[in-house]
C-alpha positions as CSV (number, residue, x, y, z in Angstrom):
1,X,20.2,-41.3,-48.5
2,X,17.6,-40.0,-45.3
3,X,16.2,-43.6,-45.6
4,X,20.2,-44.9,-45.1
5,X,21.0,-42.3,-42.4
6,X,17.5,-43.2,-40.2
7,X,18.3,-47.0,-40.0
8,X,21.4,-46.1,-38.5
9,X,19.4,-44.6,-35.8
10,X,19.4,-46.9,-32.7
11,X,15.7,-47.3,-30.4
12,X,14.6,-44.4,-28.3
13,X,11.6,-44.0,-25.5
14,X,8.6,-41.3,-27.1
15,X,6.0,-40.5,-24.7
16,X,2.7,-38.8,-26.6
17,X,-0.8,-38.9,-26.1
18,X,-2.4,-41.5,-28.6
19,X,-4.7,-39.3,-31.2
20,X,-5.3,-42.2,-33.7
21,X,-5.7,-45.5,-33.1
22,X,-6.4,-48.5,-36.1
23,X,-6.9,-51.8,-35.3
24,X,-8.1,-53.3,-37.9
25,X,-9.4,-56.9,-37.7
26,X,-7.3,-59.8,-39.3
27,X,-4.4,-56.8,-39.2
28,X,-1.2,-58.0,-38.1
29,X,0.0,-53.9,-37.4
30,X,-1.8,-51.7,-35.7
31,X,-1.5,-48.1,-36.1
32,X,-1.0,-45.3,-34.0
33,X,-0.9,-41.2,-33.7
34,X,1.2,-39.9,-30.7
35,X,1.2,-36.5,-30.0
36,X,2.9,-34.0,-27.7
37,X,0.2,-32.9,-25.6
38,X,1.9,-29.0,-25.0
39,X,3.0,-28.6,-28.8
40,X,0.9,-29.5,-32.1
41,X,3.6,-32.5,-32.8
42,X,2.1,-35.9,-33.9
43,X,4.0,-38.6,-35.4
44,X,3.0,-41.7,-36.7
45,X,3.7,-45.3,-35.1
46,X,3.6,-49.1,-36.1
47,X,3.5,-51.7,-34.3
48,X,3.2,-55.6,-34.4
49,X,-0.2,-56.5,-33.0
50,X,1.5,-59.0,-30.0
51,X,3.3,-56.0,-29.0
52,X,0.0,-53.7,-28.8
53,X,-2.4,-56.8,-27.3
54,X,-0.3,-56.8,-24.3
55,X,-1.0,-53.8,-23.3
56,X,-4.7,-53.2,-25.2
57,X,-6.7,-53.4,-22.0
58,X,-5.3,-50.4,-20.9
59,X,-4.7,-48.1,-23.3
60,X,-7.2,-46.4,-25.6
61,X,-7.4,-43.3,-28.0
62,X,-6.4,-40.1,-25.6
63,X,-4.3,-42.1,-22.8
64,X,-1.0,-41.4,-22.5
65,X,2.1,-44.0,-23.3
66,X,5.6,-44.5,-23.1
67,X,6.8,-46.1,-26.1
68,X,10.2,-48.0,-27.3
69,X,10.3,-47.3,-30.8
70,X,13.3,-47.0,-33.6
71,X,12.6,-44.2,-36.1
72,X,11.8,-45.1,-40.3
73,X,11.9,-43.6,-43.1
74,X,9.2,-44.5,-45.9
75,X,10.3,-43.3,-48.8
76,X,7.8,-43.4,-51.4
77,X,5.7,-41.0,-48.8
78,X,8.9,-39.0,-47.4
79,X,7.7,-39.9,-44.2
80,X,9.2,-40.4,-41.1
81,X,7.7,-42.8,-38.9
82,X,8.0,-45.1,-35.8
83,X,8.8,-48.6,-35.1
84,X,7.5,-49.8,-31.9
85,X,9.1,-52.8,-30.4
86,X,7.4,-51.9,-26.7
87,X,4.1,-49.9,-24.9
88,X,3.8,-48.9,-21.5
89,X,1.1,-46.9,-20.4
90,X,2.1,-43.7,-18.1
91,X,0.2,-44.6,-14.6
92,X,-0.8,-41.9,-12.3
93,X,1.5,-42.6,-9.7
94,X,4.3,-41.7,-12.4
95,X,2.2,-38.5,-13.6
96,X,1.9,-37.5,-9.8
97,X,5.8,-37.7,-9.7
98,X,6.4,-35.8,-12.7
99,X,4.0,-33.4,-11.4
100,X,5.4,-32.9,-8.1
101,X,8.8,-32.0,-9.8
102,X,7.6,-30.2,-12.3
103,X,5.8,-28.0,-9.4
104,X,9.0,-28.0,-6.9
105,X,11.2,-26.7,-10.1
106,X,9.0,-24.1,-11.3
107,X,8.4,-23.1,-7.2
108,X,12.4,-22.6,-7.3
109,X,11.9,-20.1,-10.1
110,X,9.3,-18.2,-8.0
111,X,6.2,-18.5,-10.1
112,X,4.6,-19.8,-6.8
113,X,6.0,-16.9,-4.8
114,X,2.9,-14.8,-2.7
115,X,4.4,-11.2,-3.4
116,X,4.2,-11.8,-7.6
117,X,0.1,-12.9,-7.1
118,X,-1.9,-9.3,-8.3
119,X,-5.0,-8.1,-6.5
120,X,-8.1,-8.3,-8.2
121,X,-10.4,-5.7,-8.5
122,X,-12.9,-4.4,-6.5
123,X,-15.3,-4.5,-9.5
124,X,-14.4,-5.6,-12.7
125,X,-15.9,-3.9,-15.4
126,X,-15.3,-6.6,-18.1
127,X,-14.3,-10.3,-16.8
128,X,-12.4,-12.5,-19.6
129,X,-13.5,-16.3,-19.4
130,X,-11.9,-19.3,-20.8
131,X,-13.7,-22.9,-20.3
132,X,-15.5,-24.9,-22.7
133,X,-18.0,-24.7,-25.1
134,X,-21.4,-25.1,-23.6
135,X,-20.3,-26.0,-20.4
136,X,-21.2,-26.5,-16.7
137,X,-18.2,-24.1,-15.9
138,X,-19.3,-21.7,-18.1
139,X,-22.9,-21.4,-16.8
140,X,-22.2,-21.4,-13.6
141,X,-19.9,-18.6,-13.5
142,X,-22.0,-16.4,-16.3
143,X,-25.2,-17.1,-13.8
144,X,-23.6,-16.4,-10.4
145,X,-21.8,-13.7,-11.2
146,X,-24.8,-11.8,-12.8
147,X,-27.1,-12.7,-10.1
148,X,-25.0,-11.3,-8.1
149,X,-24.0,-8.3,-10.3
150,X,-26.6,-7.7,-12.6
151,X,-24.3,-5.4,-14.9
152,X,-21.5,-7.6,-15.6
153,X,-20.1,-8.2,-18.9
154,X,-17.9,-11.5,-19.8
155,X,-15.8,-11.9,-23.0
156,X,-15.7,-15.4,-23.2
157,X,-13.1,-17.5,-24.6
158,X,-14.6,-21.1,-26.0
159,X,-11.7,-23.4,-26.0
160,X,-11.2,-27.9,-25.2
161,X,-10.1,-28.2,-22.2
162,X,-9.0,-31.4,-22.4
163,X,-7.1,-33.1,-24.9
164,X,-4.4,-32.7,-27.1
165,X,-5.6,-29.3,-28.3
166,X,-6.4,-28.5,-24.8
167,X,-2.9,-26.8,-23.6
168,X,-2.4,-24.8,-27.2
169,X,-5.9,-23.3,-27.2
170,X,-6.3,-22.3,-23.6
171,X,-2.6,-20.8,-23.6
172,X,-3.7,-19.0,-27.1
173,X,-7.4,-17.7,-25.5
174,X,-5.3,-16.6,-22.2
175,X,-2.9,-14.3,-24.2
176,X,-5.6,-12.4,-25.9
177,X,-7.8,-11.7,-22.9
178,X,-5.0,-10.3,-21.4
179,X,-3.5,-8.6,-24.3
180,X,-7.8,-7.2,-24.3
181,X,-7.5,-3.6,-22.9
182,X,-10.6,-3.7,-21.1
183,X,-10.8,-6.8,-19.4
184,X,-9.8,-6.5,-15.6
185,X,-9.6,-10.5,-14.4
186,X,-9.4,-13.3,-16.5
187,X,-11.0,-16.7,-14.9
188,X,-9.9,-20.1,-16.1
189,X,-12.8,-22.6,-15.5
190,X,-13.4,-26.2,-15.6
191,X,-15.6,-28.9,-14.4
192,X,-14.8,-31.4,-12.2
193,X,-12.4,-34.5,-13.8
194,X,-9.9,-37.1,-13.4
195,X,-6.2,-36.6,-12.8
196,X,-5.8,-37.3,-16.7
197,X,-8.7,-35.2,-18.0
198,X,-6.6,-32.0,-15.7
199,X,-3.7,-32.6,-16.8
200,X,-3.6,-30.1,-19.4
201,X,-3.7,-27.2,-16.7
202,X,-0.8,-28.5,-14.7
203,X,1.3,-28.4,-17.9
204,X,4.6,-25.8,-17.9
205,X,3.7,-23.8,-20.9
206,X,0.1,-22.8,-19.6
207,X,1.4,-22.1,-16.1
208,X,4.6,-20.4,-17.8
209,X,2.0,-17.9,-20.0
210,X,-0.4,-17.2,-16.7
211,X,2.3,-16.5,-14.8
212,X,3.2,-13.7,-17.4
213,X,0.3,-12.4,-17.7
214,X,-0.2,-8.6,-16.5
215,X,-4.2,-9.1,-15.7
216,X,-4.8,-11.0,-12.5
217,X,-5.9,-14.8,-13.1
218,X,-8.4,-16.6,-11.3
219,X,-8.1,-20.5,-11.3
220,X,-11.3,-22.6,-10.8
221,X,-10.8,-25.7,-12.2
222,X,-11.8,-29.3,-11.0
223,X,-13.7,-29.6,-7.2
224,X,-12.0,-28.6,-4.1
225,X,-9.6,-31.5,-3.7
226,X,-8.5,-30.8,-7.4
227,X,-5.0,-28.9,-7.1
228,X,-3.4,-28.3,-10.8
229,X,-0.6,-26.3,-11.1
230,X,-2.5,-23.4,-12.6
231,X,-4.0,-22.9,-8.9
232,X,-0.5,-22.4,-7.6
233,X,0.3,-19.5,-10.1
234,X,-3.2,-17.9,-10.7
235,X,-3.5,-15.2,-8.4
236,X,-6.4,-16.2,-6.5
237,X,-7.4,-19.8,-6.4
238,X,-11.7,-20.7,-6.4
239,X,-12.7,-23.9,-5.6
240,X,-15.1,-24.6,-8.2
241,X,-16.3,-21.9,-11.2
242,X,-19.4,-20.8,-9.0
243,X,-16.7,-20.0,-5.7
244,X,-15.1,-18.1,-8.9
245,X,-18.0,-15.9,-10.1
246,X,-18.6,-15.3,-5.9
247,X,-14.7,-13.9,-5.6
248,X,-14.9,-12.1,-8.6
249,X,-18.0,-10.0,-8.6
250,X,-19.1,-9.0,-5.4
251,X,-22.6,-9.1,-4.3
252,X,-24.7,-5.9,-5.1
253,X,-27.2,-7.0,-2.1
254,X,-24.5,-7.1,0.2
255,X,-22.9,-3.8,-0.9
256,X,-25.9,-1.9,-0.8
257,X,-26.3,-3.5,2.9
258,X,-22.9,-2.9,3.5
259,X,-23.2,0.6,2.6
260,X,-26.4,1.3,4.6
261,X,-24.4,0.3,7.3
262,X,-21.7,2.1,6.9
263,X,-24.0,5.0,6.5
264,X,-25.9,4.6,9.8
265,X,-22.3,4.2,11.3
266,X,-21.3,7.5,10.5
267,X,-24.7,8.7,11.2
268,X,-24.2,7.7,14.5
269,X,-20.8,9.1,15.1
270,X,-21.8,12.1,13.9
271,X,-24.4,12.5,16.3
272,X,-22.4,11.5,18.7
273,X,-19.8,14.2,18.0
274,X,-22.5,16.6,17.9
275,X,-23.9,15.5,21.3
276,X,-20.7,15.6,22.9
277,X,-19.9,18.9,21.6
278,X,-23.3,20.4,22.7
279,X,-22.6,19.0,26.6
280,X,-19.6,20.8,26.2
281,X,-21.1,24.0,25.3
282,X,-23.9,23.6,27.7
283,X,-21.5,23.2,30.4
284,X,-19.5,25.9,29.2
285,X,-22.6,28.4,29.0
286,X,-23.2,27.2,32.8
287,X,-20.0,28.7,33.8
288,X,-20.8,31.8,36.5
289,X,-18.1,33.6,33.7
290,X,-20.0,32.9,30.5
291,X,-23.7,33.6,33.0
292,X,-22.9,37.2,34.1
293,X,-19.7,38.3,31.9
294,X,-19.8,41.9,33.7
295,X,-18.4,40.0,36.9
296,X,-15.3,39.8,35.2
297,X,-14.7,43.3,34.3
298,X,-15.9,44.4,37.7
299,X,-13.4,42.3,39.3
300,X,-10.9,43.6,37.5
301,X,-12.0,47.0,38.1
302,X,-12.3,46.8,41.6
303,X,-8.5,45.2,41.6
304,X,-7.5,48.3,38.9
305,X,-9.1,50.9,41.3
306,X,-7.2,49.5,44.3
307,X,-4.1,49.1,42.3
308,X,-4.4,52.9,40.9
309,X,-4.8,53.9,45.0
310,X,-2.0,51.9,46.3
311,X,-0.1,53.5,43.6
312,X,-0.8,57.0,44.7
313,X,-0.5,56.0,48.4
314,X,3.1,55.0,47.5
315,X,4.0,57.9,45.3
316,X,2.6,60.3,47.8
317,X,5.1,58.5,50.6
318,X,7.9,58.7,48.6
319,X,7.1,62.5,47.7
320,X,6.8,63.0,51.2
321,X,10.0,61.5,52.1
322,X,12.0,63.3,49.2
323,X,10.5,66.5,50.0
324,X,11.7,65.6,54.1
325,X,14.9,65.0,53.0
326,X,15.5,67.5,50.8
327,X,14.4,69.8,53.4
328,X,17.2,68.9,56.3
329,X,19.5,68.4,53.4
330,X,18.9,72.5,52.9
331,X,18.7,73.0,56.4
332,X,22.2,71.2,56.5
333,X,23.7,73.4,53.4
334,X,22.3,76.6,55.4
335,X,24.0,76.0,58.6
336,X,27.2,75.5,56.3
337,X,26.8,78.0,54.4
338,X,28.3,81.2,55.0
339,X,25.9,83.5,54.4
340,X,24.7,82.2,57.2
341,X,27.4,83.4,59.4
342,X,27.3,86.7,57.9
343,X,24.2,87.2,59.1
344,X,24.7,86.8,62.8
345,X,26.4,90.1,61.9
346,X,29.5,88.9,60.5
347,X,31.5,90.4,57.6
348,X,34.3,89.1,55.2
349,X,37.0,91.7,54.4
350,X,38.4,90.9,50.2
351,X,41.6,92.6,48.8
352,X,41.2,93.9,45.6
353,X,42.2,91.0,43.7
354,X,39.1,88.7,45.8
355,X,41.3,87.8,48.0
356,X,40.1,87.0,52.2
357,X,42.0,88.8,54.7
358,X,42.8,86.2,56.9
359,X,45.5,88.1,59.1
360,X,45.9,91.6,59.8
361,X,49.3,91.5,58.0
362,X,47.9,91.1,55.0
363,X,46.4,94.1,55.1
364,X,49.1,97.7,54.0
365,X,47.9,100.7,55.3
366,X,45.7,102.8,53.4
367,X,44.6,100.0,51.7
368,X,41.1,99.9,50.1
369,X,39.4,96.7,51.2
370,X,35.7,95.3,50.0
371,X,33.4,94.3,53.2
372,X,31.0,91.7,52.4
373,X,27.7,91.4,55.1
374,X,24.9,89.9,54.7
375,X,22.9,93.4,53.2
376,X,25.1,93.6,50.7
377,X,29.1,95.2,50.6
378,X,30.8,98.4,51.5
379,X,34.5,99.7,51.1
380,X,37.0,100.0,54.2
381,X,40.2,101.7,54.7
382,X,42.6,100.5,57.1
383,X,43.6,103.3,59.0
């Protein structure tokens, strides 16, 4: 019943990376293994020889291929299979193009973007590496960095990186050095290769997994004119895995020297501060006030003593003054006064109830009046 269902399955295009190939001699089919190069997917394929010699110059075990094929069933295996009626090998230019769109949509989604990209740090205590086994990448970041930091340590991450297992294991080695609580950068490193041999780090699932990674990611893959997508997303970019280890790990010579000079800098400013200071104090100290301090207070005492005398000058006039006017004020109250006139040798005559005679009618006779002078008082009688 699958077998019935499948052949009702019309042609379709498969592209894969060829894994297998048998061509045996005599053979009138040639087999071959196509695989998805970003998921462990193979699938088998047939073939009539003609269809395979027309393109056998060209394609070999690892390239990639486009082909036409119509999907069979085999039942005594339970296997599904392809039949390949046409092969056309995936040039560059058409891996470029894919490329190029692949990096303009995931550039829409931001993964490119320069505010996501994490610093690294200053110095990393523990540096996670992924590269190959026994490679050129991996010596020469291991050696550059330590020469230039002696104290380094690396937890390295042995994967193919290139391949059909390439894009599984690097995503798988990636994960755990950043899911590693003590690594602080994780560099991705590679040797120099063709387009096809990098292809592996320009595909969406490894640039998908970098970009979620919470440890920074250094990208040093290829030579300098080598741009895979994992240099867009890593947060710092090296040119090759030595410019990696140099961006990295920083150089103890140059720190210490660096430091020294920093040292002698604020060596110098502090002395310089000092210096200044003491010209200040100097010329301070050369002040007549700060040479003979007593000046001061004598000045001031000589403008305290003429103050206090001016003072006493001023209160003495105004004394004076008061005490002149007070005197022609009394002079004044005198002459009005009129005891005054009772002592040219006048008298004032008073009834008995204190009243002044004014008028002699005022006066009964017989009456008892009281004679003021200016002795003293008598009594009268009017006669």
């Amino acid at each position: 019943m699958i077998g019935g269902w499948i052949d009702r399955l019309g042609a379709i295009w498969v592209e894969g990376q060829i894994t297998q190939l048998s061509r045996r001699p005599g053979a009138g089919v040639v087999f071959l293994t196509l695989r998805d190069p970003s998921y462990d997917i193979s699938i088998g394929v047939t073939c009539y020889r003609q269809v395979f010699d027309a393109v056998a110059d060209v394609v070999s075990e690892g390239a990639r291929v486009v082909v036409h094929a119509k999907p069979e069933w085999y039942a005594p295996r339970g296997q599904l299979s392809l039949r390949a009626v046409e092969i056309k090998p995936v040039g560059i230019g058409e891996l470029l193009a894919r490329l190029e769109q692949l990096k303009r949509g995931l550039a829409a989604e931001g993964l490119f973007a320069l505010d996501r990209k994490k610093p690294l740090p200053f110095l990393p205590q523990l540096i996670g590496l992924v590269c190959g086994r026994a490679s050129a990448a991996e010596r020469d970041v291991l050696e550059n960095a330590r020469r230039r930091w002696p104290a380094v340590r690396f937890e390295v991450r042995n994967v193919p990186v290139q391949g059909v297992k390439a894009v599984p294991q690097v995503i798988q080695a990636v994960r755990e050095l950043d899911a590693h609580e003590d690594v602080d950068v994780i560099v991705v490193a590679r040797g120099g290769g063709s387009v096809e041999d990098l292809l592996p780090f320009s595909d969406e699932q490894l640039v998908r997994a970098v970009a979620a990674c919470r440890t920074p990611v250094v990208s040093a893959i290829g030579h300098e004119p080598d741009t895979p997508l994992l240099d867009l997303v890593a947060d710092l970019r090296a040119s090759t895995p030595t410019d990696a280890a140099k961006k990295v790990v920083p150089d103890v010579g140059e720190e210490l020297e660096r430091v020294r000079q920093l040292r002698d800098r604020a060596l110098r400013t502090v002395r310089g501060l000092l210096e200044r200071e003491e010209r200040g104090l100097a010329q301070a100290l050369s002040r007549p006030v700060m040479e003979h301090p007593q000046r001061m207070v004598e000045v001031r005492e000589d403008e305290l003593d003429a103050l206090l005398a001016r003072g006493r000058r001023v209160f003495g006039h105004l004394l004076d003054r008061a005490e002149s006017e007070l005197a022609h004020t009394r002079a004044r109250v005198r002459a009005l006064s009129p005891a005054a006139t009772l002592e040219r040798g006048y008298a004032v005559l008073q009834r008995a109830d204190g009243a002044v005679v004014r008028a002699e009618a005022d006066v009964a006779e017989g009456e008892e009046l009281r004679a003021r002078v200016a002795e003293g008082e008598f009594t009268v009688r009017r006669a």
